[in-house]
VOGU-3710 file (C-alpha; in Angstrom, 3 decimals, decimal comma):
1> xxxxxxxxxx> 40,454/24,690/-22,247  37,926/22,957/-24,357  34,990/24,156/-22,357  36,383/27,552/-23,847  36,722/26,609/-26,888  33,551/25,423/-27,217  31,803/28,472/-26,001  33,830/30,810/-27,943  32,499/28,600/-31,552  28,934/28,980/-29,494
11> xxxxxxxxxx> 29,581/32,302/-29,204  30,804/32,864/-33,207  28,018/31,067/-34,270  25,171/33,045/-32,969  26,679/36,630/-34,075  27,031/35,499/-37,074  23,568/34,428/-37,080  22,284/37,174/-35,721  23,879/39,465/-38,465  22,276/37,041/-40,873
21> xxxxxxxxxx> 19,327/37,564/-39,901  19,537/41,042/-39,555  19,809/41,692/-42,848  16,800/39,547/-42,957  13,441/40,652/-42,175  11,292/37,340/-42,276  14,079/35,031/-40,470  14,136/35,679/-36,324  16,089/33,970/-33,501  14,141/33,017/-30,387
31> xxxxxxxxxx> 16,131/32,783/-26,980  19,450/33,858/-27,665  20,771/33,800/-24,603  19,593/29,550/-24,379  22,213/27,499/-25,220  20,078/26,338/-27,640  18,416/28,658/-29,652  15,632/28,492/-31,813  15,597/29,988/-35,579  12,191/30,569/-37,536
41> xxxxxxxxxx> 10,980/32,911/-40,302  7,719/33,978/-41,329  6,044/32,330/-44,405  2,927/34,551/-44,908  2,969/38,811/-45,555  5,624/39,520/-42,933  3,304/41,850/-41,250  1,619/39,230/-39,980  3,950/37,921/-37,279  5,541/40,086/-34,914
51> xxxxxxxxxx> 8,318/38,640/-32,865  7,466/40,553/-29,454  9,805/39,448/-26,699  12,925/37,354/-26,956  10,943/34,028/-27,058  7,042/35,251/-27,857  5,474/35,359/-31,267  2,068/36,640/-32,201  1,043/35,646/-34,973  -2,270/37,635/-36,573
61> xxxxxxxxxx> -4,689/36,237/-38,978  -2,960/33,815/-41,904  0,283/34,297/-40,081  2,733/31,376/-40,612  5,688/30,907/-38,840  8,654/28,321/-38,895  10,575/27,237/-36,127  13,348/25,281/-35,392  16,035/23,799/-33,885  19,735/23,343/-35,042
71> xxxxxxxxxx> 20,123/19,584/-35,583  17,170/17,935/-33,506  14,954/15,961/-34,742  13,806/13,844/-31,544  12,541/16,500/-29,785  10,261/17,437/-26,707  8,518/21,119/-27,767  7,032/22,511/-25,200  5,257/26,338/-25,314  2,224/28,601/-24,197
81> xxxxxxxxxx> -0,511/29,992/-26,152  -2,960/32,501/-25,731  -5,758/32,497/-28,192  -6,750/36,219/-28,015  -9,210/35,660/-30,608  -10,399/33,638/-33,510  -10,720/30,125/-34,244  -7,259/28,817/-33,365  -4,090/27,727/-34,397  -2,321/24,670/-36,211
91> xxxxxxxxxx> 1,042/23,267/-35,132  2,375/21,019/-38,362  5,250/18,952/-37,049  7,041/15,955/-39,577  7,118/18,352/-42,738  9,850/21,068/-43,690  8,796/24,624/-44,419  9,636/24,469/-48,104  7,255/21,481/-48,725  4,431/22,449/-46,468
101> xxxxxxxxxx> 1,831/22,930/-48,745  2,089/20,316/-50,636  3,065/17,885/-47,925  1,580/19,273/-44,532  2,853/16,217/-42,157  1,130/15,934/-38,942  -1,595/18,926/-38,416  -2,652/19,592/-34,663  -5,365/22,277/-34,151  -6,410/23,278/-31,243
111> xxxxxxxxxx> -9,454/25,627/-31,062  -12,537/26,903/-29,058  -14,251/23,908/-30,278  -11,511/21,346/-29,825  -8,660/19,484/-30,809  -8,042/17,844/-33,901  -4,958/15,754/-35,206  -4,629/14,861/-38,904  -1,722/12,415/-40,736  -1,570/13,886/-44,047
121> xxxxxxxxxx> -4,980/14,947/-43,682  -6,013/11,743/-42,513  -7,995/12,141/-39,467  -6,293/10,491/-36,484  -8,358/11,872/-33,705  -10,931/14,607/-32,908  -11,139/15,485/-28,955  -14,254/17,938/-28,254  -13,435/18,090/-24,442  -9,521/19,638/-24,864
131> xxxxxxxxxx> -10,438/23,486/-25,899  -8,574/27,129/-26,110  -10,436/29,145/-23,923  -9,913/32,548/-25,536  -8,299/34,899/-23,502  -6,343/31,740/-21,429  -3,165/30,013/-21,478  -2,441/26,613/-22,349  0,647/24,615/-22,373  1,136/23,208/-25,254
141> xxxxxxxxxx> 3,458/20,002/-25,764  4,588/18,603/-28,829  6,918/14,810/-28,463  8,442/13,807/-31,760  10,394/10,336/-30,692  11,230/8,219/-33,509  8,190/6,699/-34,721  6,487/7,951/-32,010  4,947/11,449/-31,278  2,441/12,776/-28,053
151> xxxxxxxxxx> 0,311/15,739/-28,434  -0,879/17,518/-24,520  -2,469/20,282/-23,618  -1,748/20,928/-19,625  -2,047/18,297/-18,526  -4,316/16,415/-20,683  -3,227/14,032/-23,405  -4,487/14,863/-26,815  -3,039/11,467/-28,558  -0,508/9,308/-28,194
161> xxxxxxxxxx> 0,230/7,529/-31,420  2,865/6,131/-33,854  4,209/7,317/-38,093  5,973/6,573/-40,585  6,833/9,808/-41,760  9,961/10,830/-40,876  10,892/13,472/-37,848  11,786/16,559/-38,933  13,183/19,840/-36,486  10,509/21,811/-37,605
171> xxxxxxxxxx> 7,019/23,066/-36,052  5,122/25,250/-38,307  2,465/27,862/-36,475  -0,429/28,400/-38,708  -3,163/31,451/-37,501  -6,471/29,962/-38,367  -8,363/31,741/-40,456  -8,103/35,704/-38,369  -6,900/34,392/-35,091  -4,781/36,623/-32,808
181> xxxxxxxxxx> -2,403/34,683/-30,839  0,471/34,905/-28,705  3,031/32,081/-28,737  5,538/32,117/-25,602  7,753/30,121/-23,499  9,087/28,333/-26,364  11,470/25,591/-25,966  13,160/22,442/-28,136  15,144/20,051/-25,890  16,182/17,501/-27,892
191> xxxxx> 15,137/13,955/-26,605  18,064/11,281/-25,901  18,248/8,264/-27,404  19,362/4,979/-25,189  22,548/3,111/-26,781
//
């Protein structure tokens, strides 16, 4: 009886999201049919992300693009990207979308030259041997775990490394500069926490 319950408030919940962001046009909801489903909008000209399958983005040159999950903050991010191409894309974790300028959190960009990783634009590490290769996929995994966060690509680690800024359930998607990308696969599983 509770399982029902409980799926019929699931259930509520995402129509009435989905008629909120209907009306809408630069908030989307990314696997709706997930039990937990991510919600983003677009914080550049709207024309400049497309949402083009239930969970795939592209995002076009100086395309920005929020997304998040309902209540998680320790969380385990995990999508693919295609640089189609351009010079890349940045993934800003430990920030919210309404202070990103002005406080950009943790910047990861990962490019045809390499990956860099930046703590309030501090430089924190600068890996020339982890590249896009336009045209490829890449796996792209993004661990925020208390003070904690990992950065891989495939299989290869791009930093492991510790903050004091505090987690946050967003991961901003920045187009570098007039990069064409597609962003798929996307998933937020939140990360438990031992008792």
């Amino acid at each position: 009886m509770l399982k029902l319950k409980a799926k019929k408030q699931s259930f509520l919940f995402i129509v009435a999201a989905l008629l909120f962001i209907a009306c809408s046009p630069d908030q989307f909801m990314l696997n709706k049919q997930n039990d937990r489903p991510l919600y983003g909008f677009i914080m550049s000209d709207l024309d400049s992300v497309q949402k083009t399958a239930d969970n795939e983005l592209r995002l076009h040159g100086g395309g920005i693009a929020a997304v998040r999950a309902e209540e998680i903050t320790q969380l385990d991010a995990d999508m693919t990207v295609k640089i189609i191409s351009g010079d890349g894309l940045r993934f800003s974790f430990r920030t919210v979308s309404n202070e990103y300028d002005t406080n950009p959190g943790i910047s990861f960009d990962f490019t045809p030259n390499g990956c860099t990783v930046k703590e309030k634009d501090k430089l924190l590490t600068s890996v020339d041997s982890i590249k896009a290769k336009p045209g490829s996929r890449s796996r792209i995994h993004i661990k925020n775990d208390g003070i904690h966060f990992f950065i891989t690509v495939d299989c290869d680690t791009v930093i492991h490394s510790t903050t004091n800024l505090c987690s946050t359930e967003y991961i901003i998607l920045k187009s570098l500069y007039s990069t064409e990308a597609l962003v798929s696969s996307i998933n937020f599983s939140s990360i438990r926490v031992n008792e």
